[in-house]
N, C-alpha and C positions, 0 to 999 in steps of 0.2 A: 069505602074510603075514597076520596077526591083528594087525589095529587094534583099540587099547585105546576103549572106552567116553568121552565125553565129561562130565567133573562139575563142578557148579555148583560153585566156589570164593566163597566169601563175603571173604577177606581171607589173605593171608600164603602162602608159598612154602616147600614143603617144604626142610627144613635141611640139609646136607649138597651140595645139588644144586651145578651147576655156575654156576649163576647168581642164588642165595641169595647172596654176596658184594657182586655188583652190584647187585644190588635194594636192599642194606642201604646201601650208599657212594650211592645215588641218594636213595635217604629223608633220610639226614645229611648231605649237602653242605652243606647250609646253616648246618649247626651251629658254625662257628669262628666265622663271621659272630654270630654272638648272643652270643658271648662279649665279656669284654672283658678275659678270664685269656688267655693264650696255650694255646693248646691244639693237642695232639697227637691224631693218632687213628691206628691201624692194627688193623685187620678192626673188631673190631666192639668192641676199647678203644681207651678217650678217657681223657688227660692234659689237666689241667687244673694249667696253671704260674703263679707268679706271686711276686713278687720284690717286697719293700717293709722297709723297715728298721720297721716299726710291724705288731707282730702285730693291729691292728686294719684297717689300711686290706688288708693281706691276705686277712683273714675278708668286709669288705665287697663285694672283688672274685671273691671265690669263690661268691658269690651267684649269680651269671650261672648256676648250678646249674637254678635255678628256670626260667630261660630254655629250655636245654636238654629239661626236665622238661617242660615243655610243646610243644614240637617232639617228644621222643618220646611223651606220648599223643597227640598230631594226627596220629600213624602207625602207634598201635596197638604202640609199643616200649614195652616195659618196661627200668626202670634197676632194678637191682639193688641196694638202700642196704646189704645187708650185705657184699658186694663192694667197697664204697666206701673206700677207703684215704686216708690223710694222711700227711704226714712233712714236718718242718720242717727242711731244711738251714739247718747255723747253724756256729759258729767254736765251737769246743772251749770257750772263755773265755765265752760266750756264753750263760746261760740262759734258756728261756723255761718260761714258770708252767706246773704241772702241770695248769688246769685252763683249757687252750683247747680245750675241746672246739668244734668246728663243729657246728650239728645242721641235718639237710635231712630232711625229713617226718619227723617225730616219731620220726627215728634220728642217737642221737647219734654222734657220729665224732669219736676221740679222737686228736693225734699217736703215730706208731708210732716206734720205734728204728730200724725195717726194715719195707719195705714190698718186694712183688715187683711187678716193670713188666716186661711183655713176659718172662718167665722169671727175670730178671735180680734177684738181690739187693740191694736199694742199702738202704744206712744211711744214715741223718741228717748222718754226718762224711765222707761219699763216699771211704770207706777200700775198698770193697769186698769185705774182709773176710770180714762174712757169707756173700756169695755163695761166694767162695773153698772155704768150708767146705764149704757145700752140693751146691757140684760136685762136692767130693772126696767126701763120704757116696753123689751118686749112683754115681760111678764103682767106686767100695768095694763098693757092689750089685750092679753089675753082673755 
C-alpha cells in the first residue's frame, strides 16, 4: 500500500470531493440568520425573497446582500455579482418602472422577464411558459 505525501493546505478543499458540500453548508449556516429577506439555499445557490407592495421597501430589504457579502469574505467565498439575477413577480395589470435597477458592488442588476432558479424557468407572470419551451428545445436535442 502507498501512502500519499502529507501537504500543507493554507485554506479551501478540493471541489468535487465528497465532502466540499459539507464544508460549504457549514461555512453558510449562518447565512439566513443575517438576512431579513427570506432566503432559500440549496448546494451552494441562495434565494433571496421578498414580498412588499412598494418597490422601495423591497430594494431596502434586499440589502441584507451586504450582510451576506461579508460572511462570505470572512470565509474566503466569493459571490459571483454577474450570476446575480432579479425578477419581480407582479399582476399582468400591474407595472413597475423600467429603471429599478438594484446595484451591489459597483454591478448593476436589472429586473429580468425570466430568470433560471435551480434549472427551472420562472417568469415574472409564473405562467411557466418559458420553461415549457426550454424543456421541449432540450428534448428536441436530444
Amino acid at each position: 500500500m502507498r501512502k500519499t505525501e502529507w501537504r500543507t493546505v493554507s485554506r479551501g478543499f478540493p471541489q468535487g470531493s465528497g465532502l466540499s458540500p459539507l464544508l460549504f453548508n457549514i461555512f453558510v449556516r449562518k447565512l439566513p440568520n443575517l438576512c431579513s429577506s427570506c432566503t432559500f439555499q440549496f448546494a451552494d445557490d441562495t434565494t433571496l425573497a421578498e414580498a412588499n407592495p412598494t418597490l422601495s421597501a423591497v430594494a431596502d430589504n434586499l440589502t441584507s446582500y451586504y450582510a451576506i457579502k461579508e460572511l462570505c469574505d470572512s470565509h474566503d467565498l466569493k459571490i459571483n455579482p454577474e450570476k446575480t439575477q432579479m425578477t419581480i413577480f407582479k399582476k399582468p395589470t400591474k407595472s413597475i418602472p423600467e429603471d429599478f435597477p438594484l446595484t451591489l458592488d459597483n454591478c448593476t442588476i436589472k429586473p429580468q422577464n425570466t430568470v433560471k432558479l435551480l434549472g427551472v424557468t420562472v417568469d415574472y407572470r409564473l405562467t411557466f411558459g418559458p420553461h415549457y419551451i426550454n424543456a421541449g428545445k432540450l428534448v428536441m436535442k436530444s
